[in-house]
N, C-alpha and C positions, 0 to 999 in steps of 0.2 A: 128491142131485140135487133142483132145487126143481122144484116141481110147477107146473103153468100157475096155477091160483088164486094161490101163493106169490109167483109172478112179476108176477099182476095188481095184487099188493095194494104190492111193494114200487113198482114204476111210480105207482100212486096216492100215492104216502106223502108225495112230494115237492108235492101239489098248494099248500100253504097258502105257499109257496116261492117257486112261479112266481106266485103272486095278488100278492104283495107286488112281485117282479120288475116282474111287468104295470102295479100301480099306481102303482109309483115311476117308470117309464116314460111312463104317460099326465101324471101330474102334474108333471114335467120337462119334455118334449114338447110336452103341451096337444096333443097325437096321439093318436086312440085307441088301441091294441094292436090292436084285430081287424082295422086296415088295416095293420099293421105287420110287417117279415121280424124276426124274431130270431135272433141268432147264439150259439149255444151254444159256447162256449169249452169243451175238452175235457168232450165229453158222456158217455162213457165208455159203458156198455150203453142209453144212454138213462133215466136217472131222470129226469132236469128236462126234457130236450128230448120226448120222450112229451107230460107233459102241459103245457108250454107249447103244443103247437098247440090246445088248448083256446079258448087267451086273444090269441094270435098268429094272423092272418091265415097266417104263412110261416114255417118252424127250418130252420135250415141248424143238423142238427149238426157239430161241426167234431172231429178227434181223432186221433191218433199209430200210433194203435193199429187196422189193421184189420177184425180180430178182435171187436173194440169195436164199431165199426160196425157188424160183420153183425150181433152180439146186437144194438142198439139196433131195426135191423130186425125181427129176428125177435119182440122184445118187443113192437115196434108191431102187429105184426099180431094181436100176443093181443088188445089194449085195442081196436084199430080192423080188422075182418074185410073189412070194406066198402074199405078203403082213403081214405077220405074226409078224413084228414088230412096236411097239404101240412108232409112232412119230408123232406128232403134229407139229406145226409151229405157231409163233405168231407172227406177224408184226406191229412194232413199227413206225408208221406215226410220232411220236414228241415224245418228250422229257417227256412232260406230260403222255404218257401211261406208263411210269414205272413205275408211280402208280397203275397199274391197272395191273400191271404182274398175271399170274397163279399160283397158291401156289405150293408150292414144299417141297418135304423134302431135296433136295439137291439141291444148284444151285452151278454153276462152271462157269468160267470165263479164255480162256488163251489168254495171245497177243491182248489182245481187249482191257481193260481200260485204256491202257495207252497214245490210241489215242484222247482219252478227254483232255480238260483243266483240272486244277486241281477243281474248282467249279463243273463240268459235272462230274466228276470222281467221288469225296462225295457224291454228290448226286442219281449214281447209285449205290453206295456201300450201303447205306441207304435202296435203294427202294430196291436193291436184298436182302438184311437183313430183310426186313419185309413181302417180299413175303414169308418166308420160313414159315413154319408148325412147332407147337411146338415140341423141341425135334430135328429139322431141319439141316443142317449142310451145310456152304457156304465155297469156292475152290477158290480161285480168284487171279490170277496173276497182280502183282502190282511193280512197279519202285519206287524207295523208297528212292534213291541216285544218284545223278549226281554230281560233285565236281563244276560246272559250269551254274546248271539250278539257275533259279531264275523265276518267274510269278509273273506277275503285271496284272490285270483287266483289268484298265484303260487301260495302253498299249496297251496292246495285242486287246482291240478293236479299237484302235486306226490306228492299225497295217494294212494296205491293202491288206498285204499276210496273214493274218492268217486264217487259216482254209480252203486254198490252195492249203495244201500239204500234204502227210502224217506228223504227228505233233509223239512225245514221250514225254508224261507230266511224271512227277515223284508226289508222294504223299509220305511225308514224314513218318515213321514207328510211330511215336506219334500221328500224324495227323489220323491217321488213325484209331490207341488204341480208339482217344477218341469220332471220328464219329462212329464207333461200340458201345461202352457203352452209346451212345445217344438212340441209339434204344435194348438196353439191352441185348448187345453182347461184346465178348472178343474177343481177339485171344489165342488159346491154341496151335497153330501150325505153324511154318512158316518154309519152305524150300527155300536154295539158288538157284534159275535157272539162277544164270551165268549174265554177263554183256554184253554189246554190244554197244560198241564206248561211254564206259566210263559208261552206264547208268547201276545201279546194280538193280536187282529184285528178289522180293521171291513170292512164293507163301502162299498164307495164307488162314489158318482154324478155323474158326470163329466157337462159339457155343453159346448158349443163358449163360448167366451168373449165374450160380448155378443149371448148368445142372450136373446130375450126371457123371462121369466119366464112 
């Protein structure tokens, strides 16, 4: 069992994470962060959403699992006794409430969509894209290359292990160009975060299309 110290120190561990989050956001934006809501895409016990309310005026963490959210809670309360920082939680019962996410100016995503199919994964990328607020700006870690992935539908429901196990979908970098420009979004930014048993991923920063610079 980790001990509250163990707990404080993995919630901090994530900080140099969200600074980058915050900066790519203000210098997209031309928005500061600290008047800004951020939308934590599956935040799981709270690692990033904890300390993005650092750098964020507001975290709506958002997540599948409500379990997840109590710890995120109860981790918050070790870092913050006082209560003094503005975190929210939102629990996603189906698939269908991604429609109905909480607006944000900024949502972020790390290590979480690529545990979808590649249909589940569009289709969040989509609904996080329209939750945002005009002027908005989305963060989202995404697999983009495998030299050996391939997804088939049919299969894959066919398939008796699937959705099993932990899964690693990839979504191709054009596939992605043009589920953004469906709901009138670009990518103006993408960073390499490295591969792992073959699979490559960037992170990418989406803005509404003929946003100012």
């Amino acid at each position: 069992m980790l001990t509250e110290e163990r707990r404080r120190q993995f919630v901090r561990s994530s900080k140099r994470t969200i600074d980058r989050f915050a900066d790519t956001y203000e210098r997209y934006s031309g928005r500061p962060a600290a008047e800004a809501t951020a939308l934590d895409f599956g935040c799981g016990v709270g690692r990033l959403a904890i300390p993005a309310t650092d750098r964020f005026a507001r975290v709506v963490g958002v997540d599948l699992s409500a379990g997840h959210l109590a710890e995120t809670k109860r981790n918050l309360a070790l870092v913050d006794p006082d209560g003094t920082a503005q975190l929210d939680t939102f629990l996603m019962s189906g698939l269908d409430d991604a429609a109905n996410l909480p607006e944000a100016d900024c949502c972020y995503s790390e290590i979480v969509l690529q545990h979808n199919t590649p249909p589940v994964m569009a289709y969040f990328l989509k609904a996080l894209l329209k939750a945002l607020r005009p002027g908005g700006i989305a963060i989202l870690h995404i697999p983009i290359h495998h030299p050996f992935y391939a997804f088939d539908t049919e299969e894959y429901l066919k398939d008796a292990n699937a959705g099993r196990f932990m899964e690693v979908h990839v979504l191709p970098r054009e596939t992605l160009r043009r589920l953004a420009e469906q709901v009138g979004y670009e990518i103006v930014d993408s960073q390499c975060t490295g591969g792992t048993r073959g699979v490559y991923s960037e992170t990418f920063t989406f803005r509404a299309i003929g946003a100012l610079s």
